[in-house]
Biopython code that builds the backbone (N, CA, C, O; Angstrom):
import numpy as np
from Bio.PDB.StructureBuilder import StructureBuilder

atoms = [
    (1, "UNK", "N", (26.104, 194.931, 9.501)),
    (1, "UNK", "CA", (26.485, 195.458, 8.221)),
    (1, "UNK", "C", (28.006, 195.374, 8.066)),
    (1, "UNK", "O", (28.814, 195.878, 8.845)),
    (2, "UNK", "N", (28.269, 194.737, 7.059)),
    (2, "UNK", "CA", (29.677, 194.659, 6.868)),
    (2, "UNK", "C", (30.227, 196.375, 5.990)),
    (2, "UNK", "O", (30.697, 197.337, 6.598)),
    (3, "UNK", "N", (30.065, 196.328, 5.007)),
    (3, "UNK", "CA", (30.011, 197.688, 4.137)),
    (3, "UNK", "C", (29.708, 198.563, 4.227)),
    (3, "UNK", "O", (30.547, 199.456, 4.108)),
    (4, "UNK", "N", (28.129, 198.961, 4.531)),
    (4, "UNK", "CA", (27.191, 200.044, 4.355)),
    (4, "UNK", "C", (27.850, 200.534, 6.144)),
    (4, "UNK", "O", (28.024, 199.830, 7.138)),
    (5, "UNK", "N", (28.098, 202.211, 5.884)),
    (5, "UNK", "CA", (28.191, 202.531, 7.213)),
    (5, "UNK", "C", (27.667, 203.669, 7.052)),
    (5, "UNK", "O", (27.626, 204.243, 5.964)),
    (6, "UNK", "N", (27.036, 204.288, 8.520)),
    (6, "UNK", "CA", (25.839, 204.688, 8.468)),
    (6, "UNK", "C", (26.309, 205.887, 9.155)),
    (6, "UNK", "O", (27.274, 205.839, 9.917)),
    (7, "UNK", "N", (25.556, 207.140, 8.875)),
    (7, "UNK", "CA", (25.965, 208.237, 9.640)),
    (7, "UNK", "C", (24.506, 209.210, 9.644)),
    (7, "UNK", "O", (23.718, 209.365, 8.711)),
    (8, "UNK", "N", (24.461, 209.721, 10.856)),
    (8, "UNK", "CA", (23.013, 210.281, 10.548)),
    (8, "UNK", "C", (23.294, 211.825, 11.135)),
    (8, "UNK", "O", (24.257, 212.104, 11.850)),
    (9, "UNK", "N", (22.396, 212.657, 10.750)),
    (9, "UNK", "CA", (22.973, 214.602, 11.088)),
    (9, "UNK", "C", (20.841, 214.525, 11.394)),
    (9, "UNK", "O", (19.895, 213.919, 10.892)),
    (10, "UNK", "N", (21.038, 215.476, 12.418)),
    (10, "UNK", "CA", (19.878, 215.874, 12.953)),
    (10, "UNK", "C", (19.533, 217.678, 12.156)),
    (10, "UNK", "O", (20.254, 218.614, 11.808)),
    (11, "UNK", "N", (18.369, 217.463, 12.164)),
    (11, "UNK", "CA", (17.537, 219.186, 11.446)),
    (11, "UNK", "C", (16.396, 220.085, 12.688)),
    (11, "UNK", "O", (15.671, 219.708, 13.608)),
    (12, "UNK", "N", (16.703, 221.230, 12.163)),
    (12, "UNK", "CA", (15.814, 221.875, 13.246)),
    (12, "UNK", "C", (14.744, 221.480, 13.273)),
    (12, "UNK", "O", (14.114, 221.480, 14.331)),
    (13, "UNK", "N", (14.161, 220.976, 11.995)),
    (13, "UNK", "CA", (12.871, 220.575, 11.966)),
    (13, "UNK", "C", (11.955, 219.083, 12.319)),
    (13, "UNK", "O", (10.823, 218.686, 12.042)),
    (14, "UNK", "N", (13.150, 218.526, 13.093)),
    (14, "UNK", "CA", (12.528, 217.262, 13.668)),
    (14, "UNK", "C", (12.541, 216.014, 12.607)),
    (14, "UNK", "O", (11.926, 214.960, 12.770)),
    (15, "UNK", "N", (13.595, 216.443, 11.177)),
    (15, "UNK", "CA", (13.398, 215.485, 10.590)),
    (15, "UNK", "C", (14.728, 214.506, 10.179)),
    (15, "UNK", "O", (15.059, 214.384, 8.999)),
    (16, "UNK", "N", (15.175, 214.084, 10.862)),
    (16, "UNK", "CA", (16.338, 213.197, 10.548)),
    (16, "UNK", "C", (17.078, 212.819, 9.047)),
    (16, "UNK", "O", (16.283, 212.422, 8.194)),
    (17, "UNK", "N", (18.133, 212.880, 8.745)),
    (17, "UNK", "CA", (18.692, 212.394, 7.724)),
    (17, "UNK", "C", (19.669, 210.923, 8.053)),
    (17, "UNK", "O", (20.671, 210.855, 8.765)),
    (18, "UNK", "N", (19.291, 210.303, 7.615)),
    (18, "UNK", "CA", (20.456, 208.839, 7.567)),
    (18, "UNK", "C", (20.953, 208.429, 6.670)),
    (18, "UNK", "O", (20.258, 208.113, 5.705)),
    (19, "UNK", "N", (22.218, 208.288, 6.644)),
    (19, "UNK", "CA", (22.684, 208.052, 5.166)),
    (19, "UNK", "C", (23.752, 206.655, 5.374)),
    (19, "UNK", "O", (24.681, 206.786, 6.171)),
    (20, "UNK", "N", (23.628, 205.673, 4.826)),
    (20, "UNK", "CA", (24.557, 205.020, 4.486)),
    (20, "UNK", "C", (25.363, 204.555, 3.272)),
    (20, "UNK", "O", (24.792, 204.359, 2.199)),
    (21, "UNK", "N", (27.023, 204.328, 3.457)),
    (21, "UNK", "CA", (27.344, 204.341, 2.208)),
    (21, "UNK", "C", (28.414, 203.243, 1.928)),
    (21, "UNK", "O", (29.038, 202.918, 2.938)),
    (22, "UNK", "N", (28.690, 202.733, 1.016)),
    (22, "UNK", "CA", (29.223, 201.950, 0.813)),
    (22, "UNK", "C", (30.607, 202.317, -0.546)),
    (22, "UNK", "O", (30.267, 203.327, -1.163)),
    (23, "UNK", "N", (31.482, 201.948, -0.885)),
    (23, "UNK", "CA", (32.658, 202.344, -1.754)),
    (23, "UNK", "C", (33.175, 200.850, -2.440)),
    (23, "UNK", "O", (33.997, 200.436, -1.623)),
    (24, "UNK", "N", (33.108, 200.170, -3.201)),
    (24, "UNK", "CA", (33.560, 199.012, -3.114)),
    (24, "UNK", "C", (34.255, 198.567, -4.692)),
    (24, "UNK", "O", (34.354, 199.466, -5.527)),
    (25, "UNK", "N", (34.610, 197.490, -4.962)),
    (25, "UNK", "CA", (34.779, 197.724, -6.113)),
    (25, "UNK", "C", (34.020, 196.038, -6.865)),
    (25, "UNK", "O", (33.583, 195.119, -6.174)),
    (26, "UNK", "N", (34.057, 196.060, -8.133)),
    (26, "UNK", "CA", (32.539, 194.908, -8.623)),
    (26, "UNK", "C", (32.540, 194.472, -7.814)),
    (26, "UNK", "O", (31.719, 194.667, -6.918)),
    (27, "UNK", "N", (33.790, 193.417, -7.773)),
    (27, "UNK", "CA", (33.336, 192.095, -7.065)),
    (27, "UNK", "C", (32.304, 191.925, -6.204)),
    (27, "UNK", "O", (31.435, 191.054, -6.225)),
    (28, "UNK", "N", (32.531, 193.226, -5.101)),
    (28, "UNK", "CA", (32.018, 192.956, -3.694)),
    (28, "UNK", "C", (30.517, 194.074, -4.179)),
    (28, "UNK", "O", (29.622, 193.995, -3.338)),
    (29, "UNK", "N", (30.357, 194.551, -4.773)),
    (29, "UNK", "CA", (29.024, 195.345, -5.635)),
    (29, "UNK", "C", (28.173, 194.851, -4.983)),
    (29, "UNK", "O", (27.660, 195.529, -4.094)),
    (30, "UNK", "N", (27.569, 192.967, -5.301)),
    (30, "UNK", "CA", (26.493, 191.909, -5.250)),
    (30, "UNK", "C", (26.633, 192.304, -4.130)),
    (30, "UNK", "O", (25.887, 193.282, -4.085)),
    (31, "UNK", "N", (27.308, 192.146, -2.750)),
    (31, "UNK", "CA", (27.308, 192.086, -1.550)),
    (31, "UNK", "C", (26.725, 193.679, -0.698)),
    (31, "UNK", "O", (26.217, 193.668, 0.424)),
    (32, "UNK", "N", (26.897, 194.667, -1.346)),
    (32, "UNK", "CA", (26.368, 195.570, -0.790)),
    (32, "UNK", "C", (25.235, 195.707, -1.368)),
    (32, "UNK", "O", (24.459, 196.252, -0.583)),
    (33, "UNK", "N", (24.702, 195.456, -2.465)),
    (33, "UNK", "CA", (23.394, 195.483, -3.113)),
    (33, "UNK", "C", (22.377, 194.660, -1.946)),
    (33, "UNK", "O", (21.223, 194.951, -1.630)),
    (34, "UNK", "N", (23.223, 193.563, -1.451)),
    (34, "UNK", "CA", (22.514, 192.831, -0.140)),
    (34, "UNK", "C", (22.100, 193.418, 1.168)),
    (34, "UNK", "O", (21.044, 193.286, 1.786)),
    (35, "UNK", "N", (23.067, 194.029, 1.417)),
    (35, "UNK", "CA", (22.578, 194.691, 2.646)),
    (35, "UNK", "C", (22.009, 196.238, 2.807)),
    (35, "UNK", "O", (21.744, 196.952, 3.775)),
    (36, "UNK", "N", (21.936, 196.448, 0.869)),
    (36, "UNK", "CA", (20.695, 197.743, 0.795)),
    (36, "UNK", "C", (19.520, 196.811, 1.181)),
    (36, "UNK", "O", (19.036, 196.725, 2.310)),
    (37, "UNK", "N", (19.207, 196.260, 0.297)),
    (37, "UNK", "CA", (18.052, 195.121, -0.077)),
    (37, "UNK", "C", (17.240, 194.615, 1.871)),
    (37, "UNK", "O", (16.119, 194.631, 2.379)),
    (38, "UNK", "N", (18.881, 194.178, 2.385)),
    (38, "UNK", "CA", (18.156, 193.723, 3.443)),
    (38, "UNK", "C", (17.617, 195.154, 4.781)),
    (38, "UNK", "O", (16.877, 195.065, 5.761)),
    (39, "UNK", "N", (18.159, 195.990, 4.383)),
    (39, "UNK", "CA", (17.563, 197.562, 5.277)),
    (39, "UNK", "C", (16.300, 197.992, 4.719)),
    (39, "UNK", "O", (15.370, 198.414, 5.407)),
    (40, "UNK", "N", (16.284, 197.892, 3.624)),
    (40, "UNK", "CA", (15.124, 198.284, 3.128)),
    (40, "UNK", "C", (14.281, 197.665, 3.014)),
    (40, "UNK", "O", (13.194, 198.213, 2.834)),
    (41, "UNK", "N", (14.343, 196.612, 3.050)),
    (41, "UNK", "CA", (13.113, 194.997, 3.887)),
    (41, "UNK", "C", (12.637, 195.314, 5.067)),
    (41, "UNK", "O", (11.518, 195.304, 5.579)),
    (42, "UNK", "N", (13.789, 195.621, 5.432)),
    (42, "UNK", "CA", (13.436, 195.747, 7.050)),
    (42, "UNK", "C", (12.754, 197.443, 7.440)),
    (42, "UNK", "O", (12.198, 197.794, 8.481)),
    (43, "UNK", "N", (12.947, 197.993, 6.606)),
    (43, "UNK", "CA", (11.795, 199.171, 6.549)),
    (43, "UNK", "C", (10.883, 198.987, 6.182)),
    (43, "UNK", "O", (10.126, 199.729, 6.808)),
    (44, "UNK", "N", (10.085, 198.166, 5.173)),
    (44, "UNK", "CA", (9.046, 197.947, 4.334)),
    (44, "UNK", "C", (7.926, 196.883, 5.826)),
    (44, "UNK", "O", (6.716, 196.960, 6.036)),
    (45, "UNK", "N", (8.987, 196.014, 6.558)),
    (45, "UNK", "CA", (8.317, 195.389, 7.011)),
    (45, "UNK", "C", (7.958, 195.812, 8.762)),
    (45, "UNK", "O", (7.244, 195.109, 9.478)),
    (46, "UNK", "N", (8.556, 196.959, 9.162)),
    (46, "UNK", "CA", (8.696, 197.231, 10.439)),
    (46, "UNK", "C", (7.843, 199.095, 10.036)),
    (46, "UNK", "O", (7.618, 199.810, 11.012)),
    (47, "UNK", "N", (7.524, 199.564, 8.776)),
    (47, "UNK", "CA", (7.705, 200.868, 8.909)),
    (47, "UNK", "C", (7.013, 200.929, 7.609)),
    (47, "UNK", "O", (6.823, 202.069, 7.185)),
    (48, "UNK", "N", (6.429, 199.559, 6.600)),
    (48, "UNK", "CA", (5.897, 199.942, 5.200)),
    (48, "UNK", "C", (5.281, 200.974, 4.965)),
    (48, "UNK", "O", (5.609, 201.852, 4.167)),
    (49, "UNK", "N", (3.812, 200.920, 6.033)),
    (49, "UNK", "CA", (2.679, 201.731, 5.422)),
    (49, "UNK", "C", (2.653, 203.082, 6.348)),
    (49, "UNK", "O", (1.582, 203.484, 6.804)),
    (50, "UNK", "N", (4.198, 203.931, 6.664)),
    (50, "UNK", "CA", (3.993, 204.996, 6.550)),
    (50, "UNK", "C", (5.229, 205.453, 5.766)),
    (50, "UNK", "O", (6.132, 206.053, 6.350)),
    (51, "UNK", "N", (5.289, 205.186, 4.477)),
    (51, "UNK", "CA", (6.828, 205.346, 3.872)),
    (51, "UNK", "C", (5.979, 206.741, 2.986)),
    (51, "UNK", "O", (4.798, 206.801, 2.643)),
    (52, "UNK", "N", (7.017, 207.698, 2.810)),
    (52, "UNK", "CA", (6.464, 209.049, 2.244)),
    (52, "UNK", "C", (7.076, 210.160, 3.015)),
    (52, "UNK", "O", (7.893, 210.107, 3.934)),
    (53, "UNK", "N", (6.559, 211.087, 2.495)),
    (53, "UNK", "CA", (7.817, 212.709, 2.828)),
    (53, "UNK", "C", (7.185, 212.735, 4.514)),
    (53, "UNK", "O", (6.069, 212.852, 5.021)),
    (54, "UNK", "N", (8.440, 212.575, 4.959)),
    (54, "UNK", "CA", (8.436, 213.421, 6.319)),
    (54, "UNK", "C", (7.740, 214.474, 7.234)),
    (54, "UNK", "O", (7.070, 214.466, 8.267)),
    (55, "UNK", "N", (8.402, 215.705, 6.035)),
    (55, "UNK", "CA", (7.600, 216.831, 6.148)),
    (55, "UNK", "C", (6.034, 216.398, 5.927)),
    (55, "UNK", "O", (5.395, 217.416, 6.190)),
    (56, "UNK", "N", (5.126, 215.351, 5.563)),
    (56, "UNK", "CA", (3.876, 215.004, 5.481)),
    (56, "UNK", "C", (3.549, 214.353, 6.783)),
    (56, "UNK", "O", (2.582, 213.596, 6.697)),
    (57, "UNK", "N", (4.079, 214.438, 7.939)),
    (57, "UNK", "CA", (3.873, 213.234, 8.833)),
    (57, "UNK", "C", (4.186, 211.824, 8.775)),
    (57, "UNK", "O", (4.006, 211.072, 9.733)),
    (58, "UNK", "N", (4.788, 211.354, 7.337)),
    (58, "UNK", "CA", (5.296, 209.677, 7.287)),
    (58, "UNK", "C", (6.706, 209.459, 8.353)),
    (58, "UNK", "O", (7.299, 210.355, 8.955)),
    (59, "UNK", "N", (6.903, 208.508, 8.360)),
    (59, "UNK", "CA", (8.036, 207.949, 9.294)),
    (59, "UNK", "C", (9.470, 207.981, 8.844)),
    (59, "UNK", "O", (10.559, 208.097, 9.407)),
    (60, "UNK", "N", (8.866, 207.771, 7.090)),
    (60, "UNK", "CA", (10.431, 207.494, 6.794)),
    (60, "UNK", "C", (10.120, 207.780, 5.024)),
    (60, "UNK", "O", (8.983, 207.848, 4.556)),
    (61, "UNK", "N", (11.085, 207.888, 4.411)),
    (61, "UNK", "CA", (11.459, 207.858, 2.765)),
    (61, "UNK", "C", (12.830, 207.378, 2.919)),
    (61, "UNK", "O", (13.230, 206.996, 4.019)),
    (62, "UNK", "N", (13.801, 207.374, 1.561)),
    (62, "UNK", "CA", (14.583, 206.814, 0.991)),
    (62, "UNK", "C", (14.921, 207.430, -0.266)),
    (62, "UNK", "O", (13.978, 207.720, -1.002)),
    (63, "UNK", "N", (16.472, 207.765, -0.768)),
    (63, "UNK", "CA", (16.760, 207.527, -2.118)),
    (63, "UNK", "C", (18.242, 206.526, -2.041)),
    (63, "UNK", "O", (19.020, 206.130, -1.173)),
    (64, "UNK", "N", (18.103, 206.437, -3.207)),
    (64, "UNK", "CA", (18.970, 204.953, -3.100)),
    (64, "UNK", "C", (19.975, 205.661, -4.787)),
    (64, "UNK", "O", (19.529, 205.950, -5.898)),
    (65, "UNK", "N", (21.003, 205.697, -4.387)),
    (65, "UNK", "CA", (22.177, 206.249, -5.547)),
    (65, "UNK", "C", (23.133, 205.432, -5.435)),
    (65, "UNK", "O", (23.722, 205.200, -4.379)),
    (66, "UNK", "N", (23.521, 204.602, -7.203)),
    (66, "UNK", "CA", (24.634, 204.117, -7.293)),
    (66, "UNK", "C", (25.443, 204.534, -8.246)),
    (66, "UNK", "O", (24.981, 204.621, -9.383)),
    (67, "UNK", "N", (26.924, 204.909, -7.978)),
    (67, "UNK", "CA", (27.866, 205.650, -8.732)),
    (67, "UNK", "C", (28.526, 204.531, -9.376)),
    (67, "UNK", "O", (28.779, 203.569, -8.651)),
    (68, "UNK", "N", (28.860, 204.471, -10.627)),
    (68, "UNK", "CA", (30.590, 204.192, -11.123)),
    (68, "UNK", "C", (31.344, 205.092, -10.660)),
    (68, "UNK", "O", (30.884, 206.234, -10.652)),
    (69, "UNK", "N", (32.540, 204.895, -10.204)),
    (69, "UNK", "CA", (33.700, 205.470, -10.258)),
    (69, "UNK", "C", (35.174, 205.303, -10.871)),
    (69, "UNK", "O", (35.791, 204.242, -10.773)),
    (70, "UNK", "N", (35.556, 206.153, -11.349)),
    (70, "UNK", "CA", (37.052, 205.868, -11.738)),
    (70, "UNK", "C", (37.836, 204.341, -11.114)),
    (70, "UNK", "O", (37.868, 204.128, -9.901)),
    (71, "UNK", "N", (38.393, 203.428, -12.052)),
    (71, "UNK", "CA", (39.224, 202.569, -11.484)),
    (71, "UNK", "C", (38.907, 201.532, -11.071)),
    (71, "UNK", "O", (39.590, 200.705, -10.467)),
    (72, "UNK", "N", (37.424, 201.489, -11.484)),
    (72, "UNK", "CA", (36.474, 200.373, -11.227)),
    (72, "UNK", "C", (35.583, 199.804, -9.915)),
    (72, "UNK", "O", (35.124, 198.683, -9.696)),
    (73, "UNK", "N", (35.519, 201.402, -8.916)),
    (73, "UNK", "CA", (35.060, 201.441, -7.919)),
    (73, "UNK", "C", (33.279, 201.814, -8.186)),
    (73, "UNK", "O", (32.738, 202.154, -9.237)),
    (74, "UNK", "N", (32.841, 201.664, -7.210)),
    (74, "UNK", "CA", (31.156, 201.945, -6.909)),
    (74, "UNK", "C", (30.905, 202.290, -6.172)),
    (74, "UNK", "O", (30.931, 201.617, -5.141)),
    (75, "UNK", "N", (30.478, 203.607, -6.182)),
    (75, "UNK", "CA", (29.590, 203.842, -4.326)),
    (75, "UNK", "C", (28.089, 203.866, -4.610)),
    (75, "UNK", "O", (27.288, 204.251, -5.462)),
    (76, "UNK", "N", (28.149, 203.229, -3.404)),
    (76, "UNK", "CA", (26.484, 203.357, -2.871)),
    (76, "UNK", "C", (26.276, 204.254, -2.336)),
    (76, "UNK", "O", (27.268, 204.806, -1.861)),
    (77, "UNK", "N", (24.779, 204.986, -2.071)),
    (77, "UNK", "CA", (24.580, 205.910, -1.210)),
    (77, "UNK", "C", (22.826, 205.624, -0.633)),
    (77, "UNK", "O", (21.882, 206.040, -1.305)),
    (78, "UNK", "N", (22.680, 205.077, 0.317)),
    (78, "UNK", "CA", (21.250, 204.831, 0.276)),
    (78, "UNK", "C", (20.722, 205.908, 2.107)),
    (78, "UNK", "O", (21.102, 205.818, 3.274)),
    (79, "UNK", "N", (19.686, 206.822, 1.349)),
    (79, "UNK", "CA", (19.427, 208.317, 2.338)),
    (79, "UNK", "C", (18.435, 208.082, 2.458)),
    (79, "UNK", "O", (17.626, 207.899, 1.548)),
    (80, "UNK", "N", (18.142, 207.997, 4.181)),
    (80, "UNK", "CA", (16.969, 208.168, 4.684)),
    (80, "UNK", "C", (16.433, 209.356, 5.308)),
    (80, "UNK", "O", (17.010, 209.731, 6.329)),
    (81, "UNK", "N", (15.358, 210.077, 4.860)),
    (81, "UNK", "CA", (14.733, 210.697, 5.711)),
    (81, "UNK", "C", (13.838, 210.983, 6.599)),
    (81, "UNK", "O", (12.761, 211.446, 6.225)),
    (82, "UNK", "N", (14.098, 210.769, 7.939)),
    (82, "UNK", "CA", (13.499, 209.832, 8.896)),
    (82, "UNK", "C", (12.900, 210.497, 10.043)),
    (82, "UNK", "O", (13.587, 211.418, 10.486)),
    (83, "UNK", "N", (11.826, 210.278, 10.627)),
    (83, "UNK", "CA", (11.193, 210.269, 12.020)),
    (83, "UNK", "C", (12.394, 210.078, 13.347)),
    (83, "UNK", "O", (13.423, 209.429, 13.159)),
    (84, "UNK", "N", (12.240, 210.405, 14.001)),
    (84, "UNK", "CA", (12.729, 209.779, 15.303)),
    (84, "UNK", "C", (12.611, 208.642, 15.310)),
    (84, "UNK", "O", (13.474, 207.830, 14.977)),
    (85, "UNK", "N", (11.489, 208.408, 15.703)),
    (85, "UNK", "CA", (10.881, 206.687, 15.724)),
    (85, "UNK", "C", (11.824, 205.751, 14.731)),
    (85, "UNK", "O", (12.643, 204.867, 14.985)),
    (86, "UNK", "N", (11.527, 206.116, 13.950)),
    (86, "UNK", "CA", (12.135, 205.411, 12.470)),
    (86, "UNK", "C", (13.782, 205.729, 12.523)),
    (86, "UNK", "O", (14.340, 204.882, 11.826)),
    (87, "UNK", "N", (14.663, 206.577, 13.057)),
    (87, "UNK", "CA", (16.124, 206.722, 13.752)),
    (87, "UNK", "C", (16.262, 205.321, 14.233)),
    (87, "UNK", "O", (16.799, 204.247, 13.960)),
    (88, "UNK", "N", (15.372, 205.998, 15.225)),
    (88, "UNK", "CA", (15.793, 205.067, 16.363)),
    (88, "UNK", "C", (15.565, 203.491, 16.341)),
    (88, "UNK", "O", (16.151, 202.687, 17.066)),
    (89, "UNK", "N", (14.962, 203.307, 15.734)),
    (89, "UNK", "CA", (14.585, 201.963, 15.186)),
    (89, "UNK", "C", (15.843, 200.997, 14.760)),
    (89, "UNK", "O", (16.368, 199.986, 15.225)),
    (90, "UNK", "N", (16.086, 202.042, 13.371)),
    (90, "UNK", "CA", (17.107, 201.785, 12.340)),
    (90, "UNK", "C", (18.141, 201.119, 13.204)),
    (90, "UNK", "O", (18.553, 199.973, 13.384)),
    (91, "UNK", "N", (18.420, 202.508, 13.728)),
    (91, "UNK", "CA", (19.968, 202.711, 14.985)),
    (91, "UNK", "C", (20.416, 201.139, 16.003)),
    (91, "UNK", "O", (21.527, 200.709, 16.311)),
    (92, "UNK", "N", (18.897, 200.551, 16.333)),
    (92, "UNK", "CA", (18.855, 199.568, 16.661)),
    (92, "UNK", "C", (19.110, 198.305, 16.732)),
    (92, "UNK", "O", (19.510, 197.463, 17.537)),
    (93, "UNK", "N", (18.596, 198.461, 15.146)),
    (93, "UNK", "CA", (18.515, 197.119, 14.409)),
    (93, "UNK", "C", (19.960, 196.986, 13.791)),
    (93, "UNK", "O", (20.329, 195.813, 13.738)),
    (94, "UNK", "N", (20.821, 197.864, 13.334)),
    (94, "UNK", "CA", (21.940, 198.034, 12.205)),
    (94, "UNK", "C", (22.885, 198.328, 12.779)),
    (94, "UNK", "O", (23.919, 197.749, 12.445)),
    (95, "UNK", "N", (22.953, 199.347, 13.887)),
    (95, "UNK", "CA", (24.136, 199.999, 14.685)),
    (95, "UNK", "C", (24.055, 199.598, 15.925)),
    (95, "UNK", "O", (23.574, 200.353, 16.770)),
    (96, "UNK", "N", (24.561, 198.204, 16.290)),
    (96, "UNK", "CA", (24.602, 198.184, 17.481)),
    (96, "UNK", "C", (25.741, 198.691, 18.427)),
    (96, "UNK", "O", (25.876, 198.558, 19.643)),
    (97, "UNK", "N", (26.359, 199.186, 17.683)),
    (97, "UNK", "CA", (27.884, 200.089, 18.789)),
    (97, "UNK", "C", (27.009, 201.676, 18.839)),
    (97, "UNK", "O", (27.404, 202.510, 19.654)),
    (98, "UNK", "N", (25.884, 201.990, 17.969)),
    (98, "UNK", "CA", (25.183, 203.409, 17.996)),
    (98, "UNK", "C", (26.106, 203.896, 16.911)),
    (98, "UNK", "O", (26.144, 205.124, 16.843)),
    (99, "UNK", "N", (26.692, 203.397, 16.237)),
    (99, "UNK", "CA", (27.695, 204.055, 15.427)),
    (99, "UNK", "C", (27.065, 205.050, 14.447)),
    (99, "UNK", "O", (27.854, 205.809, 13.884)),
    (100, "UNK", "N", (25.556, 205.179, 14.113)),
    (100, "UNK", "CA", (25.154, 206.405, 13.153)),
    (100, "UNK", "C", (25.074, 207.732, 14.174)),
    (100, "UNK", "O", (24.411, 208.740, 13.930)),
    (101, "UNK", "N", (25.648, 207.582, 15.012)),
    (101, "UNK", "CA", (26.010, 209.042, 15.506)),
    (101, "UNK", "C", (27.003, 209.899, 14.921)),
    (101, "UNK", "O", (27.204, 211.020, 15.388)),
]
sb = StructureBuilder()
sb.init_structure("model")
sb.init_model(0)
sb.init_chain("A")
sb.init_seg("    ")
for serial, (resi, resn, name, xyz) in enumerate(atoms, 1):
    if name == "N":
        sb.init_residue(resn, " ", resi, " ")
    sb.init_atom(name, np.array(xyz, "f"), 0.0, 1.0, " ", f" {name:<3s}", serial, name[0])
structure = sb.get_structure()
């Protein structure tokens, strides 16, 4: 991931939050729209058919928020709420320094 950087906070309740975010301004917009696109592929295809609330037993959900900002900036914000399994997965595939710690 060039852009999207990822930070994840643990809950008493065993259910992970991951959030990655991005700040950019147009130009580079298309380019982080890419590497939402390509995380969330890679959830659909490693993790599709248990996508749904957490708290239900699924692995994983998602909301996906994009801001205008003043000055012609954009943030992304794309939040996972995640399983272990589905952490650790992520953490894997995206953070290879472990950097969503």
């Amino acid at each position: 991931m060039r852009y999207l950087i990822f930070d994840a906070t643990d809950s008493t309740d065993d259910i992970l939050t991951l959030e990655a975010m991005a700040s950019t301004r147009e130009a580079e917009h298309a380019a982080v729209m890419a590497e939402v696109s390509q995380v969330l592929a890679w959830a659909q295809a490693e993790f599709g058919s248990r996508q749904g609330p957490v708290e239900d037993g699924h692995a994983w959900d998602h909301e996906l928020l994009v801001q205008p900002e003043p000055g012609g900036w954009t943030t992304v914000t794309l939040t996972f709420s995640a399983s272990a399994e589905f952490a650790e997965a992520l953490r894997g595939r995206f953070c290879a320094d472990d950097a969503a710690d």
